[in-house]
Short mmCIF file of the C-alpha atoms (twelve columns), coordinates in Angstrom:
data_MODEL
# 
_entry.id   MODEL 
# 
loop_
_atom_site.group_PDB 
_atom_site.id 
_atom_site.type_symbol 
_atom_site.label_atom_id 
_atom_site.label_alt_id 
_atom_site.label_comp_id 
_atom_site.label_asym_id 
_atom_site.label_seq_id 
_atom_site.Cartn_x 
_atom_site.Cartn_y 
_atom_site.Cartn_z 
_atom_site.pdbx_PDB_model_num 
ATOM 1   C CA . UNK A 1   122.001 35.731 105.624 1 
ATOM 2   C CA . UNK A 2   118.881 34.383 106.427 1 
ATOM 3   C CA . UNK A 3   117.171 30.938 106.220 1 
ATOM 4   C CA . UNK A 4   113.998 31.070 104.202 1 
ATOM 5   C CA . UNK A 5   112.040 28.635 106.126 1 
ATOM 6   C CA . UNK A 6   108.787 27.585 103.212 1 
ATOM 7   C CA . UNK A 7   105.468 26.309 104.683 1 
ATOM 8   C CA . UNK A 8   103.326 24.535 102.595 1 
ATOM 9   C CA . UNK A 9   99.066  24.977 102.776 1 
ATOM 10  C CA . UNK A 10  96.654  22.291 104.377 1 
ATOM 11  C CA . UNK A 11  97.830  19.136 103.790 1 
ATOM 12  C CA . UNK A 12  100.107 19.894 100.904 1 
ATOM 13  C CA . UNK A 13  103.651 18.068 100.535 1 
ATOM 14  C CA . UNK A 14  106.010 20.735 100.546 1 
ATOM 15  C CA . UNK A 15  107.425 19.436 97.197  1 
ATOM 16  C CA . UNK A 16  104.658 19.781 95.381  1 
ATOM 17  C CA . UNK A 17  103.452 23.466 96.872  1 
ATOM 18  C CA . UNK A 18  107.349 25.260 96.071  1 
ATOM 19  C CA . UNK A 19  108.604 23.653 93.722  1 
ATOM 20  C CA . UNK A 20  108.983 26.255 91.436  1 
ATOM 21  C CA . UNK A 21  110.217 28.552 94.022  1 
ATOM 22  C CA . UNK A 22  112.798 26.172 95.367  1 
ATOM 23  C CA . UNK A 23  115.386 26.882 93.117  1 
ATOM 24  C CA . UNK A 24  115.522 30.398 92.522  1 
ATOM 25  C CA . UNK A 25  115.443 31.406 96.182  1 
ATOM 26  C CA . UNK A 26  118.481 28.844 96.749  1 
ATOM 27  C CA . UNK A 27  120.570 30.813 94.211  1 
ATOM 28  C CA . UNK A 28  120.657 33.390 97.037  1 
ATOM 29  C CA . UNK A 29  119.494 31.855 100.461 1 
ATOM 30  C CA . UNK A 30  119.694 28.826 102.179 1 
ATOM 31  C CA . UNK A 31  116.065 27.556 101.825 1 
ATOM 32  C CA . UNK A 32  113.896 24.915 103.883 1 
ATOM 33  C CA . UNK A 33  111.013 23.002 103.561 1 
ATOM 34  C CA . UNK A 34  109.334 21.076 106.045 1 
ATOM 35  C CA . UNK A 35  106.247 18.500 105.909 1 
ATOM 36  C CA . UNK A 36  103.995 18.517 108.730 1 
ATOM 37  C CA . UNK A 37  102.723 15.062 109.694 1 
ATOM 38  C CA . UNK A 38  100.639 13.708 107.692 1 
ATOM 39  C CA . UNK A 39  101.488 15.758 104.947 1 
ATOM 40  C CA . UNK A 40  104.477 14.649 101.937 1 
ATOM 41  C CA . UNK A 41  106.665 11.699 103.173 1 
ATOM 42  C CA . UNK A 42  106.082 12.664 106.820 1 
ATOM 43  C CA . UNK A 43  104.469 9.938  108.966 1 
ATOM 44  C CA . UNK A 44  101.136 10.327 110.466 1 
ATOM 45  C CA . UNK A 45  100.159 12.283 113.612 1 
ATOM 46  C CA . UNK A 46  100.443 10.399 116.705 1 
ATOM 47  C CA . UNK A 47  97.553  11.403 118.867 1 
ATOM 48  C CA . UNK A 48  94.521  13.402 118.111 1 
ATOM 49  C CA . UNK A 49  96.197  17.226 118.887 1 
ATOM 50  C CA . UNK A 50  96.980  19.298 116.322 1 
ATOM 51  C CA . UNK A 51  96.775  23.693 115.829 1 
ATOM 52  C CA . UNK A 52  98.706  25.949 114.032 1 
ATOM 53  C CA . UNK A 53  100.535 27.176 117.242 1 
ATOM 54  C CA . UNK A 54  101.672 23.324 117.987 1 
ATOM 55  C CA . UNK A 55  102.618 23.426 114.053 1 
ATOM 56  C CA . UNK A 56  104.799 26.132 114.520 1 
ATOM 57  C CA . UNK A 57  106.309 24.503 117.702 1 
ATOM 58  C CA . UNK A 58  107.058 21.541 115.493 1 
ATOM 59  C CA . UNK A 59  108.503 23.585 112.625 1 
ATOM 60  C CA . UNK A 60  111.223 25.261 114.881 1 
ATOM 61  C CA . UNK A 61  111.890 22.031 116.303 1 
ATOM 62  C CA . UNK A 62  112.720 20.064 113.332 1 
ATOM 63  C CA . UNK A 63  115.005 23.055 112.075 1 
ATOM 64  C CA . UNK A 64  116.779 22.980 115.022 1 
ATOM 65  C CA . UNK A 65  117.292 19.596 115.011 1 
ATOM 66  C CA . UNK A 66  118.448 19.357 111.567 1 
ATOM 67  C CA . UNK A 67  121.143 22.016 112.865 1 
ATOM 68  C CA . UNK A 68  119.373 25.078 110.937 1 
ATOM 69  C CA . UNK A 69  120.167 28.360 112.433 1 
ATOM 70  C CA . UNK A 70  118.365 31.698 112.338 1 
ATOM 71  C CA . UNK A 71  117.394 34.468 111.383 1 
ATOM 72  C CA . UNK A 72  114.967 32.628 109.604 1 
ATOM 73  C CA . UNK A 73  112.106 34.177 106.644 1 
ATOM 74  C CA . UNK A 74  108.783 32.214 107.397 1 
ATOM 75  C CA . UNK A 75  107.365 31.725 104.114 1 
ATOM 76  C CA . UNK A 76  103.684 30.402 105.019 1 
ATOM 77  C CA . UNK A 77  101.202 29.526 102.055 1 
ATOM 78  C CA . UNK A 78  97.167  29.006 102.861 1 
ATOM 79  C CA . UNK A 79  96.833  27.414 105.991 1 
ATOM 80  C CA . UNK A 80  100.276 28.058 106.073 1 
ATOM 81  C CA . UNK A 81  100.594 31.818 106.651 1 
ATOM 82  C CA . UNK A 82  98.752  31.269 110.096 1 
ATOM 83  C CA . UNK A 83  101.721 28.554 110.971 1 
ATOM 84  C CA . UNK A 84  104.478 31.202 109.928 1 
ATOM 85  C CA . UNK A 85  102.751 33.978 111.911 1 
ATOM 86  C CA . UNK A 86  102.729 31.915 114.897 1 
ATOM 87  C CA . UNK A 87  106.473 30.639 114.052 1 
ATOM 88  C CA . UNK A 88  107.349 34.383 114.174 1 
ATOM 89  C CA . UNK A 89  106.131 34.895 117.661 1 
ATOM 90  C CA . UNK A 90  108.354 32.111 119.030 1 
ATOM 91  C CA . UNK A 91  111.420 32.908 116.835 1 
ATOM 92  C CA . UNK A 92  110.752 36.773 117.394 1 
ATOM 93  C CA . UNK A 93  111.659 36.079 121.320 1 
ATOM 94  C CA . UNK A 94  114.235 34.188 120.830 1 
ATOM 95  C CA . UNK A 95  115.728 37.010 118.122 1 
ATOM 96  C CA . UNK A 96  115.718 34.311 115.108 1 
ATOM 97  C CA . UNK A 97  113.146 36.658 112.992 1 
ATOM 98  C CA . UNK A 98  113.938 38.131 109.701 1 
ATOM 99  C CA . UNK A 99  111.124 38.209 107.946 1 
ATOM 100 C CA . UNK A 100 107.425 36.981 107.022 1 
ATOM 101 C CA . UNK A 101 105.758 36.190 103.646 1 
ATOM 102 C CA . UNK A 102 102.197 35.529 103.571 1 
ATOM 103 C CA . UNK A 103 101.137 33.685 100.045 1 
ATOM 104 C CA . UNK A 104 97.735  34.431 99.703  1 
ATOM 105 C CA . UNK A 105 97.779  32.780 103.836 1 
ATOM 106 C CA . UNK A 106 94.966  31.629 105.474 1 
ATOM 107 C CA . UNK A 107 93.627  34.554 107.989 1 
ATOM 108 C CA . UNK A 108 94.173  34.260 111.474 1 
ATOM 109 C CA . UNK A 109 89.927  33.704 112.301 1 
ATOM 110 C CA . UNK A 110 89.170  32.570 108.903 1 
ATOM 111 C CA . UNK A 111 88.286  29.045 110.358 1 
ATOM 112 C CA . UNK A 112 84.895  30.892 111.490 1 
ATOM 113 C CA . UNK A 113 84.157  33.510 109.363 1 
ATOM 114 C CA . UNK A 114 85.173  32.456 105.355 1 
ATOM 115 C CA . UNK A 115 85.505  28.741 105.802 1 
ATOM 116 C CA . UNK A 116 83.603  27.490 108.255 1 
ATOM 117 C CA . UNK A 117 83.485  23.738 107.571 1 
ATOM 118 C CA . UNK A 118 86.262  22.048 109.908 1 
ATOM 119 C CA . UNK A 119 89.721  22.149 109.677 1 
ATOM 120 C CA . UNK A 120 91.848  19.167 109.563 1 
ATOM 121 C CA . UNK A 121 95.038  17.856 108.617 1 
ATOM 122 C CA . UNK A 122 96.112  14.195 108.147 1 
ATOM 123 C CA . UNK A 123 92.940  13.289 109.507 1 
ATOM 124 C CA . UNK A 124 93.192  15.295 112.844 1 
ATOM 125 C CA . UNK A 125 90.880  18.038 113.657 1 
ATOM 126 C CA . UNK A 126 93.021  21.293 113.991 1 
ATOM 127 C CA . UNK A 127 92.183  23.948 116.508 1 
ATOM 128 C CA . UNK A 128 92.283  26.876 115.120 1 
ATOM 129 C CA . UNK A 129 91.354  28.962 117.798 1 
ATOM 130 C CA . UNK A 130 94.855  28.843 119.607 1 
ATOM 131 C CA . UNK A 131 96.081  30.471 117.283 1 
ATOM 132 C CA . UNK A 132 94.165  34.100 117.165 1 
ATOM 133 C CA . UNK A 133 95.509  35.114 120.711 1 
ATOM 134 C CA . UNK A 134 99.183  34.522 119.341 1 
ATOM 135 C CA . UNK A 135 98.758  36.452 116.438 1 
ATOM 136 C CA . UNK A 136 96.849  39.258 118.003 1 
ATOM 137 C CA . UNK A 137 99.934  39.944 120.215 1 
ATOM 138 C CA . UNK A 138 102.322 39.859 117.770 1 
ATOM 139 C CA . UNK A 139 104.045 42.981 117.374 1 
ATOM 140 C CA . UNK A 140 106.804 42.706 114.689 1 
ATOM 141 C CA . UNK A 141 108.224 46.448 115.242 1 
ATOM 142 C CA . UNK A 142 110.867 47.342 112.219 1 
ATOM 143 C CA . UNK A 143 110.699 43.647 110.734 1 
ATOM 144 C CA . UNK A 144 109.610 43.137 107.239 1 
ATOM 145 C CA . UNK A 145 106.322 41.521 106.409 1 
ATOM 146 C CA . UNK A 146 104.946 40.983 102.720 1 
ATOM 147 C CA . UNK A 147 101.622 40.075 102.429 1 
ATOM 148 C CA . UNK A 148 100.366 38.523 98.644  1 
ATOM 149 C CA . UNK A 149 97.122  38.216 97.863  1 
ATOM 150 C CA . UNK A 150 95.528  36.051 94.487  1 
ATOM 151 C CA . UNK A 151 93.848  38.774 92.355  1 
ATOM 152 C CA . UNK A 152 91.521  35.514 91.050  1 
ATOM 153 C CA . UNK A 153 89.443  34.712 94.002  1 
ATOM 154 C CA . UNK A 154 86.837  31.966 94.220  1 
ATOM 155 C CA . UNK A 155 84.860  34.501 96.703  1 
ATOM 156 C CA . UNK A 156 82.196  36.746 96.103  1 
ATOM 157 C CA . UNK A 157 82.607  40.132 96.322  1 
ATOM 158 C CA . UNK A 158 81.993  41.327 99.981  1 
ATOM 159 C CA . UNK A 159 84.599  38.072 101.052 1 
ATOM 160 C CA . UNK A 160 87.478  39.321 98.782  1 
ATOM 161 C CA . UNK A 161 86.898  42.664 100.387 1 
ATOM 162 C CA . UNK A 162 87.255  40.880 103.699 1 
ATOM 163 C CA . UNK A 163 90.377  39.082 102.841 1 
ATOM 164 C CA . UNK A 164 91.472  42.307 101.712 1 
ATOM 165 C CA . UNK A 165 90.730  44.465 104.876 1 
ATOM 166 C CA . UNK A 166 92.392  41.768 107.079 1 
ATOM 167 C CA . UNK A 167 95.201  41.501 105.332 1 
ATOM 168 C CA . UNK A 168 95.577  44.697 105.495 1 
ATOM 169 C CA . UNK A 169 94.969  44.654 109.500 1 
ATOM 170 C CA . UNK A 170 98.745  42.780 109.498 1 
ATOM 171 C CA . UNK A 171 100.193 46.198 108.169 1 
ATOM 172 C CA . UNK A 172 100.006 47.161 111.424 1 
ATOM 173 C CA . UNK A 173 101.559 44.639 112.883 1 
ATOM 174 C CA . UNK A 174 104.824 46.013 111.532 1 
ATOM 175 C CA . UNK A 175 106.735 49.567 110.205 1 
ATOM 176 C CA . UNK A 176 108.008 47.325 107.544 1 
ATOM 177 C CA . UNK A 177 104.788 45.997 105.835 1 
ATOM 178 C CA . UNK A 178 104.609 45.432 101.567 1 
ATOM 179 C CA . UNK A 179 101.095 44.331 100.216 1 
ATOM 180 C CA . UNK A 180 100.522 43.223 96.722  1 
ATOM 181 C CA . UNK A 181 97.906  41.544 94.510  1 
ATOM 182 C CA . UNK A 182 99.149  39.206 92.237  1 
ATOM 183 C CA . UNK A 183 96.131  39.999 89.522  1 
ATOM 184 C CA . UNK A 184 97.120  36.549 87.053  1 
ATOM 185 C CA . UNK A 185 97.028  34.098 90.125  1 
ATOM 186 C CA . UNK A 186 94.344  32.270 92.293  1 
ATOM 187 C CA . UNK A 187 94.806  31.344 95.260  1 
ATOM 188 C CA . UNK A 188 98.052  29.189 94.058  1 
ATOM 189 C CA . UNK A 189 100.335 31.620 93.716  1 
ATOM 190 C CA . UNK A 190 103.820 29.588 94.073  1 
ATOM 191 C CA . UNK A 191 102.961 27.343 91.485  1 
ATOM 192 C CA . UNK A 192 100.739 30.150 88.655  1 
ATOM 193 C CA . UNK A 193 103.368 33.369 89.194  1 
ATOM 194 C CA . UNK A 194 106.610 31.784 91.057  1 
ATOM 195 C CA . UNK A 195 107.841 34.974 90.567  1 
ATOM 196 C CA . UNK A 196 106.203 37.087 92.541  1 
ATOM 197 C CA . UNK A 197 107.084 34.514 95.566  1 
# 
């Protein structure tokens, strides 16, 4: 069955973000967890590159290395929807896709339209940019994407509606597509309503 790969938000340990997610997947699926650097126990960044595309890079990498083999279920959280999206376009060619859950993720251009004050991780300025070429190509056919948005946003009304339309914009992305708001939950859903993760 497949690996249910989890991937925590901006500069969240991966402990602390799925926790309470952890162990009821792994009744059922082998489950992962990686920290990027900078992030949990992981060591700091060497050098000063870092994006969401090289994220996902890494993320494959240390699965493979660690002998983990797909199919593999990105699970991305925050920041970490935009990793798992771009970790689906490299598994997806190499036929190691099963799946994507986005956890109230972080949309693809969000970096300069919601949140527009700098994105970094572990004290390295990301570039988000790379990114919105890789995810505007991706086209996920017959494979399942969920997409879970927090029904308690800290946005006004014309941003939630934004978030909204956008994430519905990734229903198109695949034949397979489930949306839901989860209405008790902000913006951290794994650790409010584990359940609906």
């Amino acid at each position: 069955s497949p690996t249910v790969v989890l991937i925590s938000g901006l500069g969240a340990a991966a402990a602390d973000a799925w926790s309470d997610v952890m162990p009821s997947v792994a009744t059922t699926q082998r489950v992962c967890a990686v920290d990027r650097p900078g992030t949990g126990e992981s060591p700091n960044r060497p050098g000063e590159i870092n994006s969401p595309v090289l994220n996902a890079h890494e993320l494959l990498a240390a699965l493979a290395a660690a002998g983990e083999q797909g199919p593999y279920v990105f699970v991305g959280w925050s920041y970490g929807g935009v990793v798992a999206l771009a970790a689906a376009a490299d598994a997806q060619a190499t036929d190691d896709l099963a799946g994507v859950v986005l956890v109230d993720g972080t949309l693809p251009d969000e970096y300069r339209t919601i949140d527009t004050e700098g994105w970094e991780e572990g004290g390295v300025e990301l570039d988000m940019a790379s990114a919105e070429p890789v995810i505007a190509a991706l086209r996920l056919g017959g494979i399942p994407v969920v997409v879970l948005v927090a029904g308690q946003q800290p946005y006004d009304d014309d941003i939630v509606n934004e978030i909204l339309d956008k994430a519905d914009d990734l229903s198109r992305k695949s034949s397979d597509f489930v949306f839901g708001e989860v209405p008790s939950s902000g913006h951290f859903i794994a650790g409010d309503t584990p359940a609906a993760v």
